[in-house]
C-alpha positions in Angstrom: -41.2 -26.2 -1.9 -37.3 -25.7 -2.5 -36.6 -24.8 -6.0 -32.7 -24.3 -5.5 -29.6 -26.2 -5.4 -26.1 -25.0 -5.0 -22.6 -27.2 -6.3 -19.5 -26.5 -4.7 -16.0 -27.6 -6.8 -12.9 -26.6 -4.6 -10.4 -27.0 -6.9 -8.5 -23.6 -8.3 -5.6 -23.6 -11.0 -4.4 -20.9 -8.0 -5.0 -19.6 -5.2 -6.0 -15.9 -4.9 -4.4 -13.7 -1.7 -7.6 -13.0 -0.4 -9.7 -15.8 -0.7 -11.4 -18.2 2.2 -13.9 -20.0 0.4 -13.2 -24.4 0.6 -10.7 -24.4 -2.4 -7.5 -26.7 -2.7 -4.5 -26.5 -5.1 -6.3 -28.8 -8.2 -2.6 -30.4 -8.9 -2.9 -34.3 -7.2 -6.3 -34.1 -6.3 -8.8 -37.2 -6.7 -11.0 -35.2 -9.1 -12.7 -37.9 -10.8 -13.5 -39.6 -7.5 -14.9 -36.1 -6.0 -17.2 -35.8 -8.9 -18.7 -39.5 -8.4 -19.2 -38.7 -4.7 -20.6 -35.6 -5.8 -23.4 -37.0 -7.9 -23.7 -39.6 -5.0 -24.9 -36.7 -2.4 -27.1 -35.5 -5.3 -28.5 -38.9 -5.8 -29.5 -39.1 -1.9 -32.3 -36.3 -3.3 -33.1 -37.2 -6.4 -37.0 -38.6 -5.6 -37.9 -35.4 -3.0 -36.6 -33.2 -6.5 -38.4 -35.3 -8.9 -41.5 -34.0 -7.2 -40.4 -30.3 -7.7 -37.9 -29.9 -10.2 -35.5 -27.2 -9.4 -35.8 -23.7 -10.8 -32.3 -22.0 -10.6 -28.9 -24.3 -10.2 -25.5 -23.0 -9.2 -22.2 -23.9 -9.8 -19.6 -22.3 -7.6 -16.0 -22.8 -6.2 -13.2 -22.8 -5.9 -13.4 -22.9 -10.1 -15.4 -25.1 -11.8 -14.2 -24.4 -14.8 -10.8 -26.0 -13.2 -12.1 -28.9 -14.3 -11.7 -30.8 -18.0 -14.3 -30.3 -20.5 -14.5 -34.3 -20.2 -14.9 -34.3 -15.9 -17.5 -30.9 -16.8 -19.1 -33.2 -19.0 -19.3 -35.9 -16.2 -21.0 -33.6 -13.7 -23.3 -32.1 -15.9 -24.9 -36.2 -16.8 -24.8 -36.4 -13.5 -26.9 -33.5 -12.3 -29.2 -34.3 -15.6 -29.6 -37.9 -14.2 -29.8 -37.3 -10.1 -31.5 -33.5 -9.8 -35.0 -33.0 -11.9 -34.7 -29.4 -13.3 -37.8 -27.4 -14.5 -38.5 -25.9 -17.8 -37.0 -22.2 -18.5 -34.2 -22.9 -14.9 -31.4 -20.4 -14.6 -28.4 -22.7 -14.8 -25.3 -20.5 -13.4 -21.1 -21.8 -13.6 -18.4 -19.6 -11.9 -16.1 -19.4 -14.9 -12.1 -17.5 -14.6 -10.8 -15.7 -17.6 -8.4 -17.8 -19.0 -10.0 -21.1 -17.8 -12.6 -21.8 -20.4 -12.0 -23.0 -23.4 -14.5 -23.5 -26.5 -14.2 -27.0 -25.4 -15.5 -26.4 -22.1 -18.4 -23.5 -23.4 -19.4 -26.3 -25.5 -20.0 -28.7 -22.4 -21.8 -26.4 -20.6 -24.1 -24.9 -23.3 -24.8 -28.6 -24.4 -26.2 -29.5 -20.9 -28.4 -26.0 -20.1 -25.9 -23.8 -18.5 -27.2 -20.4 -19.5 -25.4 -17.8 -17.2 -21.6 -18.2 -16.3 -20.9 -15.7 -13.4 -16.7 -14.6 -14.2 -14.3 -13.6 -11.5 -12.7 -10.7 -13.4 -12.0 -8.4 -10.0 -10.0 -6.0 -11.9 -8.8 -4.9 -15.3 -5.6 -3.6 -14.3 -2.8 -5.9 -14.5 -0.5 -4.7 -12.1 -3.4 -5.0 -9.2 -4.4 -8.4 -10.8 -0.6 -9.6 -10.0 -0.6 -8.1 -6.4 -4.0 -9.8 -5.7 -2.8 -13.0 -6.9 -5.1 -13.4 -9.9 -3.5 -15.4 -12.9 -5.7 -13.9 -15.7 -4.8 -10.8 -17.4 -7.4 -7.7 -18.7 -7.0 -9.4 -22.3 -8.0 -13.2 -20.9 -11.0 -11.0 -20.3 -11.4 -10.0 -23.7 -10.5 -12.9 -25.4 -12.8 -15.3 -23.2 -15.7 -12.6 -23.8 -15.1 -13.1 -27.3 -14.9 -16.6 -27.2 -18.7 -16.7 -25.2 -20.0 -14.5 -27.9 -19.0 -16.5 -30.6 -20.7 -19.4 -28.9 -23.7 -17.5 -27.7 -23.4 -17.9 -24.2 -24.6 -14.3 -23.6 -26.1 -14.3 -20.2 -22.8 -13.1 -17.9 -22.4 -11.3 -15.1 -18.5 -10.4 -14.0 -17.5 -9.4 -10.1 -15.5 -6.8 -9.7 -13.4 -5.8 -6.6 -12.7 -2.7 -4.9 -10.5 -1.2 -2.0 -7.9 -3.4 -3.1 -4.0 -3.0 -2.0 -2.4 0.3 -3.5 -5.7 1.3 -5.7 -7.0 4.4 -6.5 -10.2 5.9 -7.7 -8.9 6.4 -11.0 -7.9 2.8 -11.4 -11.5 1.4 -10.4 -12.6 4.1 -12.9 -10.7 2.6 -15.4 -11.5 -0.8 -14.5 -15.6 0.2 -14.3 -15.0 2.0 -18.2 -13.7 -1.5 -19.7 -16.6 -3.3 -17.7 -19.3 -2.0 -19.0 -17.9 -1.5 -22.2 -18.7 -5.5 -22.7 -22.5 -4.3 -22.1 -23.2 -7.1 -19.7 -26.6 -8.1 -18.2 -25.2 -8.1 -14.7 -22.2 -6.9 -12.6 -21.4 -7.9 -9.5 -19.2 -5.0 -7.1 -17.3 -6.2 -3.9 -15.1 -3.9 -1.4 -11.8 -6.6 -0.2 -12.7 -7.8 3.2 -9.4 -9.1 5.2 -10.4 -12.9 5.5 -9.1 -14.8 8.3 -6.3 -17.6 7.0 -5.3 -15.9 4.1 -2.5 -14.6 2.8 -3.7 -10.7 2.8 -5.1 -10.8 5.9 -1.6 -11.9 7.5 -0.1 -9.4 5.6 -2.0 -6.8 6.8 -1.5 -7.9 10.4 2.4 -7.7 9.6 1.5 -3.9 8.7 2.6 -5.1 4.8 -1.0 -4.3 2.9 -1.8 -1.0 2.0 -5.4 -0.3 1.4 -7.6 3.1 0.5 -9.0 4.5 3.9 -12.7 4.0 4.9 -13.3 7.6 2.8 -11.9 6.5 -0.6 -13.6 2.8 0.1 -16.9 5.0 0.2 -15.7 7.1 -2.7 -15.6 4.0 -5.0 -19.1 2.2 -4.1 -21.0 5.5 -4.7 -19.0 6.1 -8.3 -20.1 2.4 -8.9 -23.4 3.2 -7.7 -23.9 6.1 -9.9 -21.7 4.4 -13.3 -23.8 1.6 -12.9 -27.2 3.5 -12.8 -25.9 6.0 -15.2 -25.8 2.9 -17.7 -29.2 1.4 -17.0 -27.9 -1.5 -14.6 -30.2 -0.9 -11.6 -28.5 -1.4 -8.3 -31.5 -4.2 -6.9 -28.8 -5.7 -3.8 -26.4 -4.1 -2.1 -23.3 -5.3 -4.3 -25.3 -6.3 -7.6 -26.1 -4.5 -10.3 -28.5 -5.4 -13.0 -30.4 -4.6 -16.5 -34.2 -5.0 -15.4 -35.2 -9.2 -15.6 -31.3 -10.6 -15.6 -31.1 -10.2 -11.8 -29.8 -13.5 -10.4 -32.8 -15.5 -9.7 -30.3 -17.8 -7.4 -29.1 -14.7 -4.9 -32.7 -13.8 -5.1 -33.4 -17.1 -3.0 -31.0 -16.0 -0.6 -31.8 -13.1 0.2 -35.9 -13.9 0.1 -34.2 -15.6 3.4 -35.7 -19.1 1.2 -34.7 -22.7 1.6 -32.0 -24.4 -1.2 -30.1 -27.3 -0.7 -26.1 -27.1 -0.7 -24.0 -30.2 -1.7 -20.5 -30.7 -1.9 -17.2 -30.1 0.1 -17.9 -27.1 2.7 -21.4 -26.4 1.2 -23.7 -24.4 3.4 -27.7 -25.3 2.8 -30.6 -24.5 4.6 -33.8 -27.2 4.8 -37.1 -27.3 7.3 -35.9 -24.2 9.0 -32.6 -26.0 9.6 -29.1 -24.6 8.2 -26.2 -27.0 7.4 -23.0 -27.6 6.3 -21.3 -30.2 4.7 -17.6 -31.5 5.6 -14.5 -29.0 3.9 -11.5 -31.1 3.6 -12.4 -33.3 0.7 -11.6 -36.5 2.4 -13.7 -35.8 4.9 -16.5 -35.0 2.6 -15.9 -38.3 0.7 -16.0 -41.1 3.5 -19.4 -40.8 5.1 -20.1 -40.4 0.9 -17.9 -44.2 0.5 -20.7 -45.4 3.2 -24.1 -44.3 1.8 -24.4 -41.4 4.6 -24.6 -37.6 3.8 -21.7 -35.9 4.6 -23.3 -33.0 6.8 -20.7 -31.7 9.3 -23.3 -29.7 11.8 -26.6 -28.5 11.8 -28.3 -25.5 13.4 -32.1 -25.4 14.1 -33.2 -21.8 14.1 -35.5 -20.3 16.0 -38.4 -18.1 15.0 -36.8 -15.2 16.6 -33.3 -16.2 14.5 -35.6 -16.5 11.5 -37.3 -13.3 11.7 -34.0 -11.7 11.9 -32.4 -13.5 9.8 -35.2 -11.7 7.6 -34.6 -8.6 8.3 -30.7 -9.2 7.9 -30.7 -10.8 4.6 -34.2 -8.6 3.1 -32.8 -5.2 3.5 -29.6 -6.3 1.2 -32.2 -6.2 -1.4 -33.2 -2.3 -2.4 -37.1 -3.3 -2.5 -36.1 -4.3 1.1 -38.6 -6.4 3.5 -42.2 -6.8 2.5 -44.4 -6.0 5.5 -47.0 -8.8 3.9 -44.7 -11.2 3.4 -42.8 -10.5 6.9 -46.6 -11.5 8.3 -47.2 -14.4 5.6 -44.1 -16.2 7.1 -44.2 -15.5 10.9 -48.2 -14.3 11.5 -46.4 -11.2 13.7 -46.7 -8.0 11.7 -43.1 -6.0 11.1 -44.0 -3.5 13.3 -44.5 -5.7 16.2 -41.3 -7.4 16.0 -39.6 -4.3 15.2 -41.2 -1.4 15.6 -39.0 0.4 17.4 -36.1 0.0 15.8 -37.6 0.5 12.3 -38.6 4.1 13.9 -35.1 5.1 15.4 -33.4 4.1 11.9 -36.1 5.9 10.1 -35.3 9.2 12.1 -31.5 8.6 11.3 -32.5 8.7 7.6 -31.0 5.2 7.3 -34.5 3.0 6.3 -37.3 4.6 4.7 -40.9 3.0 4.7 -44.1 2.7 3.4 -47.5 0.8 3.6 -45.6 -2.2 1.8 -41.7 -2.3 2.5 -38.9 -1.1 4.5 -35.3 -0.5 2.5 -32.1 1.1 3.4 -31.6 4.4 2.2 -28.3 5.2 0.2 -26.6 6.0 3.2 -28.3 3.0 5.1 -26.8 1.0 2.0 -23.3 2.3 2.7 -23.7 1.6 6.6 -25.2 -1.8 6.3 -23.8 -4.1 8.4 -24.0 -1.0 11.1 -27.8 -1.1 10.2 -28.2 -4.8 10.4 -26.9 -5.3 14.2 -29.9 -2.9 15.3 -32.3 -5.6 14.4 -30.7 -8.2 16.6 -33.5 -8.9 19.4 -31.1 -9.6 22.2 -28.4 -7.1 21.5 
């Protein structure tokens, strides 16, 4: 039973110097039209989520909250109308500082939304400005203020750290006036160089200065600990949580679970088969124009992909992999599959285990992706 759906927007007001996600300049784009092919894909599953209404809906971009309150309003019917959603669903928006307006709050409380999920990344100006952000520490504020007046209370904000010219003391700073808003949920990122954008070209003309792997390190543990230290409980690698707000959407992605993706560029994963949409709007509109889905390619994974796919995507989580469920899904106990490497990285001190799970340890937290390859089969 799929219980998820994700939305992709790809317009931006701007475009931030180190993002890749499918996002386009929102100036001279055919809006409207997107949003009526939009609720055309959705349409295409309206009866198989009539049967099972969904339990958590996502919004993300680009910005959604690019668009007007009146083309917010138009999505939102439209979801209402084409995708059946249960009773009690977690209904999340990507929001920017600065973007919504009580016009647009009003929109999206009036139609379910109950979590907005805020790009904030830093709460120092002059690092907002090198990393292309057009919001300002007091958009922050004032759009906080703005949601609390209208009792949108549920938000999470991303932060980012190991960005250009940043020390500890700045992501301190920016960590103080974070949780100082007393959030539910944060969400903590280190930069990774993207390919096609503009950060990661700088960096291969020897222009971007970033904090060494040691002070990168240095930052996620002080989040780590600040977070902790102020009862958000560190439950995925990056997020960071009061017990019960954790993101029951990310929670489907990394329970390695099935969730459909529509929209330019979305990624979505049905019947053991993951696939994504076409990017370049156009593209993503015609087969749309002619009653056909607009899915680009398709990959039908394996077992063995699934299993590690499992492991991959489980061990993000600090409750890591269940061995029960591990067995529920594939009939092959844990062990079998990966015995041996569960023991090596268990002698490293980088997983621990017991009769129910295997997690990362701190250490296997901070080495992750180093952790992750080991579980490849055919390495």
């Amino acid at each position: 039973m799929i219980k998820s759906a994700y939305l992709h927007i790809p317009f931006c007001e701007h475009i931030c110097y180190y993002c890749d996600f499918n996002k386009v300049f929102i100036e001279g784009q055919p809006v409207d039209e997107y949003i009526d092919m939009l609720i055309r894909e959705m349409s295409f599953l309206k009866e198989e989520v009539s049967a099972h209404p969904l339990s958590t809906m996502y919004i993300g971009g680009g910005t959604p909250t690019s668009l007007s309150a009146k083309q917010l309003e138009k999505l939102m019917i439209g979801i209402h109308e084409q995708l059946p959603l249960a009773s009690g669903v977690e209904f999340t928006v990507e929001a920017n500082p600065g973007d919504l307006t009580a016009d647009k709050i009003a929109v999206l409380k009036n139609y379910g939304v109950n979590r907005l999920s805020m790009g904030v990344q830093s709460f120092d100006d002059r690092l907002l400005k090198k990393i292309g952000r057009k919001h300002t520490a007091s958009d922050v504020f004032d759009t906080m203020r703005l949601l609390e007046k209208s009792g949108l209370n549920n938000v999470s904000i991303d932060l980012i750290y190991a960005l250009p010219g940043q020390s500890l003391e700045s992501f301190q700073d920016s960590l103080d006036k974070a949780l100082s808003l007393d959030l539910p949920h944060y969400s903590l990122y280190s930069l990774i160089l993207e390919n096609q954008t503009v950060f990661y070209n700088l960096a291969r003309q020897g222009r971007l200065h970033l904090p060494d792997e040691d002070e990168e390190g240095d930052m996620f543990d002080l989040a780590a600990s600040f977070m902790e230290a102020h009862g958000r409980k560190q439950y995925e690698v990056s997020n960071f949580a009061i017990p019960g707000k954790e993101s029951q959407h990310n929670l489907v992605y990394w329970n390695n679970e099935e969730y459909y993706g529509l929209g330019a560029g979305a990624s979505g994963y049905l019947d053991g088969v993951r696939y994504r949409n076409f990017g370049p709007i156009q593209q993503y509109m015609q087969p749309l124009k002619e009653q056909k889905r607009p899915i680009r390619d398709e990959e039908i994974l394996t077992e063995q992909a699934r299993m590690e796919e499992e492991l991959f995507l489980g061990l993000r989580k600090r409750e890591g992999v269940s061995y029960a469920l591990f067995f529920e899904k594939f009939n092959q106990s844990l062990d079998e599959v990966f015995g041996n490497v569960i023991e090596e990285l268990v002698a490293e001190k980088l997983l621990v285990k017991n009769t129910q799970h295997i997690a990362l340890t701190r250490r296997g937290l901070a080495l992750g992706n180093n952790v992750f390859q080991r579980f490849l089969l055919d390495k």
